[in-house]
ZAMARGU-4260 file (C-alpha; in steps of 0.2 Angstrom, whole numbers, plus 5000, padded with zeros to 4 digits):
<rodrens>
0) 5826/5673/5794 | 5845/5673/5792 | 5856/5682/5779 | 5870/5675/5772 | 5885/5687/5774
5) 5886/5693/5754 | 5867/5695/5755 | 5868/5706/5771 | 5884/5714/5766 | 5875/5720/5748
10) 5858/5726/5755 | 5869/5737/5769 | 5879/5746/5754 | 5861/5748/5745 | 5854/5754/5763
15) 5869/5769/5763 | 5869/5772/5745 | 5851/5775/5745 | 5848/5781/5760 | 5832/5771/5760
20) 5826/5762/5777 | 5833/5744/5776 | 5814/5738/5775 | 5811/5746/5761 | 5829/5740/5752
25) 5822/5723/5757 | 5805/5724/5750 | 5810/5729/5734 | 5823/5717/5733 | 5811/5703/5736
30) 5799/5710/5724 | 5810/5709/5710 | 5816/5694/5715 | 5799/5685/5713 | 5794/5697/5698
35) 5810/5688/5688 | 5806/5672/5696 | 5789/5672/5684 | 5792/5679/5668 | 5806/5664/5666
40) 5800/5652/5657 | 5804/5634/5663 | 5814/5623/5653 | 5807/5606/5646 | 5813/5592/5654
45) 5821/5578/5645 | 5820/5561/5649 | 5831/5549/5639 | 5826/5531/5643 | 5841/5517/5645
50) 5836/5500/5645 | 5840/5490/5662 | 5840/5474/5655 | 5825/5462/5656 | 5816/5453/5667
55) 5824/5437/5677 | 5817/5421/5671 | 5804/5416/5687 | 5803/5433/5692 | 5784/5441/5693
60) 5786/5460/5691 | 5770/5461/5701 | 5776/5453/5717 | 5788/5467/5723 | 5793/5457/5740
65) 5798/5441/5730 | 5808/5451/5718 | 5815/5460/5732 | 5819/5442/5743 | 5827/5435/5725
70) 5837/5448/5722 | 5845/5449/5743 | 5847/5431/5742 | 5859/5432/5726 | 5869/5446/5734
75) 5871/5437/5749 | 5875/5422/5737 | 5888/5433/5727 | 5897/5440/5744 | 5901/5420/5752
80) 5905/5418/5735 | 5919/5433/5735 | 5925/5424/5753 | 5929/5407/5746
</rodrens>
């Protein structure tokens, strides 16, 4: 496992101030860590539909290649287009 420097800088000055062993700083660390981690609740997740527009006429949502082949084909129509 690699420490980022602030990470490695802070349990050092906890190690001296303390004068705990650095696995012990560590543990406890963790352990508060994941503690807080649980009594959090999680937030509620909102999901505001947009509308995308409707279906293309002759298209049948069902058939994901053939929407797929429609859809390249009138990019590739729309980019000579842009050449002209």
């Amino acid at each position: 496992m690699t420490l980022e420097s602030d990470v490695a800088r802070a349990l050092r000055e906890e190690v001296a101030r303390s004068g705990r062993p650095l696995k012990a700083v560590v543990n406890e660390a963790l352990r508060a860590g994941l503690a807080s981690g649980k009594a959090r609740p999680a937030r509620r997740y909102r999901l505001k539909p947009v509308s995308l527009g409707g279906v293309l006429p002759g298209v049948d949502l069902d058939k994901a290649l053939a929407l797929a082949e429609v859809l390249e084909d009138r990019e590739i129509a729309r980019k000579l287009e842009m050449r002209k």
